[in-house]
ROROPA-854115 format. One record per residue: residue in one letter; x, y, z of N, C-alpha, C, O in turn. Coordinates in steps of 0.1 Angstrom, whole numbers, padded with zeros to 4 digits, always signed. Layout:
<rs>
aXYZXYZXYZXYZ/...
</rs>
This chain:
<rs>
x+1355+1226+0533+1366+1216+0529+1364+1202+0534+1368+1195+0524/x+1361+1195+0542+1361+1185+0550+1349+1178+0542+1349+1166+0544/x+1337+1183+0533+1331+1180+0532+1335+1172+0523+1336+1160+0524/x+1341+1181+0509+1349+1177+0501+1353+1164+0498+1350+1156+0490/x+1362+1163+0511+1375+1151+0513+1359+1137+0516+1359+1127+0510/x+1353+1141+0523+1344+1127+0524+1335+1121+0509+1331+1109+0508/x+1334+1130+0500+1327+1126+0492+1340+1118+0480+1340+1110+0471/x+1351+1126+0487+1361+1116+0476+1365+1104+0481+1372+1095+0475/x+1360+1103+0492+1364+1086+0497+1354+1078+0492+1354+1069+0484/x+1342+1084+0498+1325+1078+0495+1329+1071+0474+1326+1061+0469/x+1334+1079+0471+1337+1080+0455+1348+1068+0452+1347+1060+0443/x+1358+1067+0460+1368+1057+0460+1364+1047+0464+1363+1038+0455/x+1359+1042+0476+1349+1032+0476+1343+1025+0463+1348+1016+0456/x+1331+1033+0463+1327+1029+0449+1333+1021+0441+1329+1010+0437/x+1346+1027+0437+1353+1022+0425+1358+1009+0427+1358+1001+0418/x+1364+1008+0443+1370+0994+0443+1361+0984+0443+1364+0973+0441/x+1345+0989+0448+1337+0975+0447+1330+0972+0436+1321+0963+0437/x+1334+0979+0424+1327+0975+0408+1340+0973+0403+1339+0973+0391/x+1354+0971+0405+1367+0965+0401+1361+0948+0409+1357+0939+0401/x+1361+0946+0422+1364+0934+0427+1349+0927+0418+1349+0915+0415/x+1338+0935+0416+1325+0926+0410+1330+0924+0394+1329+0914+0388/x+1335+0936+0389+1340+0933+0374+1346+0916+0372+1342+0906+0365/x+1360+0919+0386+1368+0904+0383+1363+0891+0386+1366+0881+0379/x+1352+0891+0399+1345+0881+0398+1331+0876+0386+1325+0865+0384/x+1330+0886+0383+1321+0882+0368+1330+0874+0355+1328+0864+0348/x+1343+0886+0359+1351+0877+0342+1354+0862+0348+1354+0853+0340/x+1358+0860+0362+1364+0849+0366+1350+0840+0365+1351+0829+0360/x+1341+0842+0369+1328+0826+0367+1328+0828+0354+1335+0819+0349/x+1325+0836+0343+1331+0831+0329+1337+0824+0325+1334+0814+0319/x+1350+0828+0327+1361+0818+0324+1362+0804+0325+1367+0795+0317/x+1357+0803+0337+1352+0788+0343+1341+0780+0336+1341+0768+0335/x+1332+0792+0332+1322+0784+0326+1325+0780+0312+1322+0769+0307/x+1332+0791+0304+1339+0781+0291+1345+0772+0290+1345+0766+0279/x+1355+0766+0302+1367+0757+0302+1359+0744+0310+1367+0736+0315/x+1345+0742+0313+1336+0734+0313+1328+0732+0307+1319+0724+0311/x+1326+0738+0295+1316+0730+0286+1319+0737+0272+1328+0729+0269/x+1320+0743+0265+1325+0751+0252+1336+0761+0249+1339+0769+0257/x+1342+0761+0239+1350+0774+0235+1345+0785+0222+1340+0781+0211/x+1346+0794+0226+1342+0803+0219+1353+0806+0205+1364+0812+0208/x+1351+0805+0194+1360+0812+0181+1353+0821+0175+1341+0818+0173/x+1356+0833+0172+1353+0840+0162+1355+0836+0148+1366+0832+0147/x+1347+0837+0135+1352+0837+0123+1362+0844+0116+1366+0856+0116/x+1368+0829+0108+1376+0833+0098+1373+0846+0088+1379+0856+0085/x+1363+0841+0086+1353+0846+0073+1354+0865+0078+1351+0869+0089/x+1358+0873+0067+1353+0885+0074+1341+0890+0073+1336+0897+0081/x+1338+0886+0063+1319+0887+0057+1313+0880+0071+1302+0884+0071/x+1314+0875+0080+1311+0865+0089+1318+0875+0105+1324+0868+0112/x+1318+0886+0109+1325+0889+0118+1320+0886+0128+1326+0879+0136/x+1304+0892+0129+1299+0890+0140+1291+0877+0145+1281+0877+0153/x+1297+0865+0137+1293+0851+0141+1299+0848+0149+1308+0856+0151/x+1299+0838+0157+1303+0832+0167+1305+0817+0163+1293+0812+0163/x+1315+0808+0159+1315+0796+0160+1312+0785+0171+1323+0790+0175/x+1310+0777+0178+1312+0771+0190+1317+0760+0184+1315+0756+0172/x+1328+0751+0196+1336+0741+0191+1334+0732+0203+1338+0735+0214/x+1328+0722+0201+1330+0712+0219+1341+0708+0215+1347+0707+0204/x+1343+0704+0230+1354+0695+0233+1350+0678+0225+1339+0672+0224/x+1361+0675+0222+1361+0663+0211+1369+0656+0219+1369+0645+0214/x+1377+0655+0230+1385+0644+0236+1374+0641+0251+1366+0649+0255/x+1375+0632+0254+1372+0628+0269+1378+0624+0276+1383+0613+0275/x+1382+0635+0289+1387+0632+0300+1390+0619+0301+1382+0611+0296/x+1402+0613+0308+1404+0600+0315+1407+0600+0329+1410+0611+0334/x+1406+0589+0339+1414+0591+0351+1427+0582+0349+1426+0572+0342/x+1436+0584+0354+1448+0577+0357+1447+0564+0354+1453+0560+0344/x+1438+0555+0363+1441+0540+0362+1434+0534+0346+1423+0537+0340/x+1446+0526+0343+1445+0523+0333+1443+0507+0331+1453+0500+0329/x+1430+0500+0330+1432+0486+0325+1435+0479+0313+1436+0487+0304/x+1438+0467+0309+1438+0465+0298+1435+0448+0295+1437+0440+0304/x+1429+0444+0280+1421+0431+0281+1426+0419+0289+1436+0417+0295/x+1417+0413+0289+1422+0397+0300+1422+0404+0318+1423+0397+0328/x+1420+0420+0317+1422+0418+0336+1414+0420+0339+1406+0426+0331/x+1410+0416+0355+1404+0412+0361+1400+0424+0371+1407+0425+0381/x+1391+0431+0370+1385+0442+0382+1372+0437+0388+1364+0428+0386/x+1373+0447+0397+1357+0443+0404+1348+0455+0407+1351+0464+0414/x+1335+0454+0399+1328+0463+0403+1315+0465+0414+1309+0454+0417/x+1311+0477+0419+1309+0467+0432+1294+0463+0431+1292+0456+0441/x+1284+0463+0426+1274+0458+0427+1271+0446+0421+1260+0441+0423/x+1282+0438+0411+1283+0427+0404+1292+0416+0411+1290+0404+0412/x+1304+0424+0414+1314+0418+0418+1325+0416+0407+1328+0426+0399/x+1333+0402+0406+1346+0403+0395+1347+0401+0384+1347+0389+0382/x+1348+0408+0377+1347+0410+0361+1360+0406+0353+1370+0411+0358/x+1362+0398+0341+1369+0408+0334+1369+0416+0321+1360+0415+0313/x+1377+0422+0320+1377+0432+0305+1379+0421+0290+1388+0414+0287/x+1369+0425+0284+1371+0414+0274+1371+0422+0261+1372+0417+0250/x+1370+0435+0263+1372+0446+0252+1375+0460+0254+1368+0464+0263/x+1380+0467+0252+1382+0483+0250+1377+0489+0237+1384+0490+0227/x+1365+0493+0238+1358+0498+0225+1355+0513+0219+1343+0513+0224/x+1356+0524+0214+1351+0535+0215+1339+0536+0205+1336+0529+0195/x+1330+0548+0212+1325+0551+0206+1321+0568+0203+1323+0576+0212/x+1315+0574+0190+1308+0586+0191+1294+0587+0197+1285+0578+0197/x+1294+0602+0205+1280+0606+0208+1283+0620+0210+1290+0627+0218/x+1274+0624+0195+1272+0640+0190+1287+0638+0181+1289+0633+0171/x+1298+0649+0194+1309+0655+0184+1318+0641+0196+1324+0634+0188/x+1319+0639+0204+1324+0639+0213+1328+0621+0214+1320+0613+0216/x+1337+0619+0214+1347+0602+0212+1346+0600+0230+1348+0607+0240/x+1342+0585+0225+1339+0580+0244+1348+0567+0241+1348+0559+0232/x+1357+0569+0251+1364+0553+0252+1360+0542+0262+1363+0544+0274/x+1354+0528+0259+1351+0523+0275+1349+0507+0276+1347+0499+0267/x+1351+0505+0288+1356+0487+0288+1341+0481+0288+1330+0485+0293/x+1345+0467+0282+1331+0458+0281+1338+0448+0290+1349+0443+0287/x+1328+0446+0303+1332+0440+0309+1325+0431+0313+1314+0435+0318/x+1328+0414+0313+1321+0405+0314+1325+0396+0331+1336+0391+0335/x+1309+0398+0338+1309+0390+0352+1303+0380+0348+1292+0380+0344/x+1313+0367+0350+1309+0355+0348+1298+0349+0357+1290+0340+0353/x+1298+0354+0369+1283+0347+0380+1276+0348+0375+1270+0338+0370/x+1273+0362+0372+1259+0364+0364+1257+0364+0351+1246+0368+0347/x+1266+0360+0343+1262+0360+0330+1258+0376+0326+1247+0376+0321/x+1263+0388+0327+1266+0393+0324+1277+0404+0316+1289+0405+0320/x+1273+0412+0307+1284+0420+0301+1274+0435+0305+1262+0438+0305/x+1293+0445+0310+1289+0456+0315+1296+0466+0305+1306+0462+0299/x+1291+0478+0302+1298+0487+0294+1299+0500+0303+1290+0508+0305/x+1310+0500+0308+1317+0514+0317+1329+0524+0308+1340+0523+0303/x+1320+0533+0311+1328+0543+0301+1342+0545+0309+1341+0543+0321/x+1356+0549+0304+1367+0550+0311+1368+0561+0317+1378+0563+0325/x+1361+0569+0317+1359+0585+0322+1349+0585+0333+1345+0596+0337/x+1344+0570+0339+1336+0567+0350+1337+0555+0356+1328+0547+0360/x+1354+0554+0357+1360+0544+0360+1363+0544+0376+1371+0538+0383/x+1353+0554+0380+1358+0551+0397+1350+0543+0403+1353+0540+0415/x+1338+0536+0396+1331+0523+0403+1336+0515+0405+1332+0507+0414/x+1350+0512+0395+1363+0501+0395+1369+0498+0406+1369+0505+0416/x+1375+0484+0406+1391+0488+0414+1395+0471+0406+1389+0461+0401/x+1413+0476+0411+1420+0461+0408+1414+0451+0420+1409+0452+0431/x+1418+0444+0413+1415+0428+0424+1423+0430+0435+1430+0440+0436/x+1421+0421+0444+1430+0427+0454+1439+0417+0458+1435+0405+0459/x+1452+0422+0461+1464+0413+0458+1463+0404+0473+1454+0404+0481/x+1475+0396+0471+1480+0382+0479+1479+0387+0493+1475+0380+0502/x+1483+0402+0497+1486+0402+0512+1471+0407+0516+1468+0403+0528/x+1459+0414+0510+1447+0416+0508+1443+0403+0512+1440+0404+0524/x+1442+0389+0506+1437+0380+0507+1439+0374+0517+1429+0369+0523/x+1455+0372+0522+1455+0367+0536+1452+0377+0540+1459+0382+0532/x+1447+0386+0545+1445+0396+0556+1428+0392+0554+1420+0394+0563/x+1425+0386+0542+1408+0382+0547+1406+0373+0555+1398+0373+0564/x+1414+0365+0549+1418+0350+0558+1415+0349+0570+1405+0344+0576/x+1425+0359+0575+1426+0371+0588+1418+0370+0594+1417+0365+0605/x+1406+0376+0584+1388+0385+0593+1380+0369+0598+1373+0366+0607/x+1385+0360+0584+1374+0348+0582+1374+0341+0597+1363+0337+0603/x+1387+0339+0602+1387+0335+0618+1388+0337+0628+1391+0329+0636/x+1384+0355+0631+1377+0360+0643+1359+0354+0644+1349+0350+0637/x+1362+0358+0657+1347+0356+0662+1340+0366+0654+1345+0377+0651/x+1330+0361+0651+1318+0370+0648+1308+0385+0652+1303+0383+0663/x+1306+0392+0649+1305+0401+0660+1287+0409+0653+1283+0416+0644/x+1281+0403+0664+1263+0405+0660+1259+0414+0671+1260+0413+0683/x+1254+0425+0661+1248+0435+0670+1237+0436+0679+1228+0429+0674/x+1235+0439+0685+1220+0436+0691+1209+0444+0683+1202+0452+0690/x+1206+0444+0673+1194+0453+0668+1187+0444+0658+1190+0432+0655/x+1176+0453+0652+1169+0443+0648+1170+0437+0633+1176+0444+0625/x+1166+0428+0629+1175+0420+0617+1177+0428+0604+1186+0426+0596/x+1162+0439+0603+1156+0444+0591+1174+0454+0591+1181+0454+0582/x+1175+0456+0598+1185+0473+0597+1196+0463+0598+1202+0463+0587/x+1199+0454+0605+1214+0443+0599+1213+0437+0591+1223+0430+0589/x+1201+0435+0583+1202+0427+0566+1212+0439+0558+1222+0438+0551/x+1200+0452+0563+1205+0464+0549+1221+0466+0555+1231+0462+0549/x+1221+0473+0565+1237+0473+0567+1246+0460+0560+1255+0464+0552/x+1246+0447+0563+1255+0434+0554+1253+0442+0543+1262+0449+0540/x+1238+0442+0534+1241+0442+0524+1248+0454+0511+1250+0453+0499/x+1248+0464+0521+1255+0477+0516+1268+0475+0517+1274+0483+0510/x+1275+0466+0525+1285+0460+0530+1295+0455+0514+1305+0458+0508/x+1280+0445+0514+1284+0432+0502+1286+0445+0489+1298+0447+0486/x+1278+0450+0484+1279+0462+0477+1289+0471+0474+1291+0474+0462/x+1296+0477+0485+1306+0484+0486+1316+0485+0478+1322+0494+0473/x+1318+0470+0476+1331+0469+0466+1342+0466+0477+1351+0463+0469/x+1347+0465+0490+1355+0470+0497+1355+0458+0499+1344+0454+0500/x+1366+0445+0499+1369+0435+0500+1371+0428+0514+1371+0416+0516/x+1375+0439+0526+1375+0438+0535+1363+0436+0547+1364+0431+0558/x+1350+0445+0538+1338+0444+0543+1331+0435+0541+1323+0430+0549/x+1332+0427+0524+1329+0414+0522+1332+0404+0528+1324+0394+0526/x+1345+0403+0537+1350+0394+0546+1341+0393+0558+1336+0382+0560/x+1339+0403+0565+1329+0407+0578+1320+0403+0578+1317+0395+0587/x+1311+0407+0569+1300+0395+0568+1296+0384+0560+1285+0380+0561/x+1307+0375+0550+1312+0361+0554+1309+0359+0569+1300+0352+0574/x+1321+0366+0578+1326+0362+0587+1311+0360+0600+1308+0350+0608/x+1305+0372+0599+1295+0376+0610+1283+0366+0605+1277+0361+0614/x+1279+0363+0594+1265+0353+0585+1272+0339+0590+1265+0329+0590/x+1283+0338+0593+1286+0323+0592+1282+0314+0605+1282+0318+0616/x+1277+0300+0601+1270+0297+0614+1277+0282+0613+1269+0273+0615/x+1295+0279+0610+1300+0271+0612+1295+0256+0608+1300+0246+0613/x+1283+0255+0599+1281+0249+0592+1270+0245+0582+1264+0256+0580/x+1264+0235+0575+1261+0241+0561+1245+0231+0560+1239+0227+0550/x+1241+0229+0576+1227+0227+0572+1216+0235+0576+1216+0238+0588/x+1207+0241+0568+1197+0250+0562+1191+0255+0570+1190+0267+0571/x+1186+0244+0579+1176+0252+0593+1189+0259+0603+1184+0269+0607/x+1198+0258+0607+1205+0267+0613+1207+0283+0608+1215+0291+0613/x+1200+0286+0599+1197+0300+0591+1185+0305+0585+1181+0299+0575/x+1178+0313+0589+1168+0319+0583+1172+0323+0566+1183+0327+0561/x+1163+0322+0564+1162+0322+0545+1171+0335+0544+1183+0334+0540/x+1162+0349+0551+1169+0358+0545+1187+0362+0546+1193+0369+0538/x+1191+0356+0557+1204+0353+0566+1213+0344+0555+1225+0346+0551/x+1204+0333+0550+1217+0321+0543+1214+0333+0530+1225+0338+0527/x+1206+0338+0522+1205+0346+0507+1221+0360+0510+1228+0365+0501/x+1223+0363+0521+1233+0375+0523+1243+0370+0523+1253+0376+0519/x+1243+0357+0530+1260+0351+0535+1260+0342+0518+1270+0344+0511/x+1255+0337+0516+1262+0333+0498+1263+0337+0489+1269+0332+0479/x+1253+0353+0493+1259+0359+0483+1273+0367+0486+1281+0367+0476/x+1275+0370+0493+1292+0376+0500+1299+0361+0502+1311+0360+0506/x+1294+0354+0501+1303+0343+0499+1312+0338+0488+1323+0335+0487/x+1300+0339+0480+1301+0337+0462+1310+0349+0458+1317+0348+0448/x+1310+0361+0464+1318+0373+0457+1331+0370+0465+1342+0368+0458/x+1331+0369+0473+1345+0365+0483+1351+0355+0474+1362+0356+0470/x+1342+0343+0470+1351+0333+0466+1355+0336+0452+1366+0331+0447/x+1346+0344+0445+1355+0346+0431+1369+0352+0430+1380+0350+0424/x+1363+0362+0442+1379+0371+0438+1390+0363+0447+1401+0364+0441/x+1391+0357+0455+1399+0345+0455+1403+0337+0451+1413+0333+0456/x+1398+0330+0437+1398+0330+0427+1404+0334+0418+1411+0327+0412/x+1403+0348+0415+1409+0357+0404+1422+0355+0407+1431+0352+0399/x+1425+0356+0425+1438+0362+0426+1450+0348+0428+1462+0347+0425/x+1443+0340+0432+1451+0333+0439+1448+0323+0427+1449+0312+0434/x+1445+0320+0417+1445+0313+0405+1444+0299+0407+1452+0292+0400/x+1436+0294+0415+1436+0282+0420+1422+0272+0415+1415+0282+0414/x+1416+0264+0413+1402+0260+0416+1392+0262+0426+1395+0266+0437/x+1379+0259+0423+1366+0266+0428+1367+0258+0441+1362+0262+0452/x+1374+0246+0441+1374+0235+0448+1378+0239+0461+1372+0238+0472/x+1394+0246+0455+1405+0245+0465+1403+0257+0476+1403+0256+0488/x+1399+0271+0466+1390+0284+0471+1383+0281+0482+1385+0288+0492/x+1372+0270+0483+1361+0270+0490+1366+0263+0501+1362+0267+0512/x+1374+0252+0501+1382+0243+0511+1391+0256+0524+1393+0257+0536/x+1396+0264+0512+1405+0270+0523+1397+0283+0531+1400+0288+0542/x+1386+0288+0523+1373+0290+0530+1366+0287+0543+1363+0296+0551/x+1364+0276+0544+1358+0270+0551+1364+0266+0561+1357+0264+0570/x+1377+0264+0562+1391+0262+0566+1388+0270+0580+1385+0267+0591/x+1391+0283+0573+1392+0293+0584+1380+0301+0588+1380+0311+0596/x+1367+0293+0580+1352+0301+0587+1348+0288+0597+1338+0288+0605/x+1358+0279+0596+1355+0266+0607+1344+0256+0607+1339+0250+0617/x+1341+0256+0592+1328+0253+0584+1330+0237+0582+1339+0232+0576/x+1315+0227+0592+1322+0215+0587+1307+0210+0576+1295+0213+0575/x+1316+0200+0570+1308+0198+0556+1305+0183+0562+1312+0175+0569/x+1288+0183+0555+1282+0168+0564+1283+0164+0546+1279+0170+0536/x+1291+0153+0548+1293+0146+0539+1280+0131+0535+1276+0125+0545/x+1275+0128+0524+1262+0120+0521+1271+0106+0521+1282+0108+0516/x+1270+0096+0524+1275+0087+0525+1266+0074+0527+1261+0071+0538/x+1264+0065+0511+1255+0057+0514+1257+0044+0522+1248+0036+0525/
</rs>
């Protein structure tokens, strides 16, 4: 008798671990249709054992939503704006996405709206003073060697992060604007985070290139040797 009773458990076993493999098979299925195809059967009854496939025809969006005339920044160009919302097909599948023109460079960008997270809005008034902020602390230079603090600035400048672009403004700055007080590769990082700083200053604060660079300089303590004949 005893022997019995063990082979009916040995047997119960069994069963619950080809129920729990059953559910996790139907469950990665399921997953895998609701990421890339849906399955229909035919209308047709002549047609039973066909299988239709149907892609998806909409494209995802995320939340933020721009629209023409504004002004984002993307981070390896800097500030852009939207000068169109255009769609297009590819295959079955409708793509919606902004053409976006950075005036520094004389460039136009085409970002699909469904890979809109390289974006962001400009960054508002209290953003701007708080760069203000960064532009007139001391500087803060690490002790290492230049190669590894070029690429760090310039991953910095990159980022997109408005706050980081301040830092090194702030850290490249050598309080004033003649040439040999900077190694080549030193003045090429700080104007270029300079030039991105000052656009979007720019964008936000809707002022001239003039006025931008004055209140710049203001607070990087930057004095300008004026030519005077």
């Amino acid at each position: 008798m005893p022997k019995i009773k063990k082979k009916k458990k040995v047997k119960s076993k069994i069963k619950k671990k080809a129920k729990l493999q059953s559910k996790n098979i139907i469950k990665k299925n399921q997953l895998k249709e609701k990421n890339t195809i849906t399955f229909r059967k035919s209308k047709d009854p002549k047609n039973d054992d066909k299988i239709e496939i149907k892609k998806i025809s909409k494209q995802p969006t995320e939340k933020r939503q721009y629209n023409i005339k504004d002004f984002v920044v993307y981070p390896k160009h800097g500030v852009g704006k939207i000068m169109a919302v255009e769609k297009a097909k590819i295959g079955q599948i409708d793509i919606q996405f902004y053409k976006i023109f950075i005036e520094k460079e004389k460039l136009t960008l085409t970002v699909p709206i469904n890979q809109q997270s390289n974006l962001r809005p400009i960054a508002t008034i209290n953003q701007i003073n708080k760069c203000v902020s960064i532009l007139k602390t001391k500087p803060k230079i690490k002790r290492t060697m230049w190669s590894r603090r070029a690429q760090e600035y310039d991953q910095k400048i990159n980022s997109g992060k408005i706050y980081e672009l301040a830092e090194v403004v702030k850290d490249l700055n050598k309080n004033t604007d003649i040439i040999a007080d900077q190694s080549y590769s030193e003045r090429q990082l700080f104007e270029k985070a300079y030039e991105r700083l000052k656009s979007e200053f720019e964008a936000v604060l809707n002022i001239s290139q003039e006025d931008v660079q004055k209140k710049m300089d203001k607070a990087l303590g930057r004095t300008q040797n004026l030519m005077t004949e």
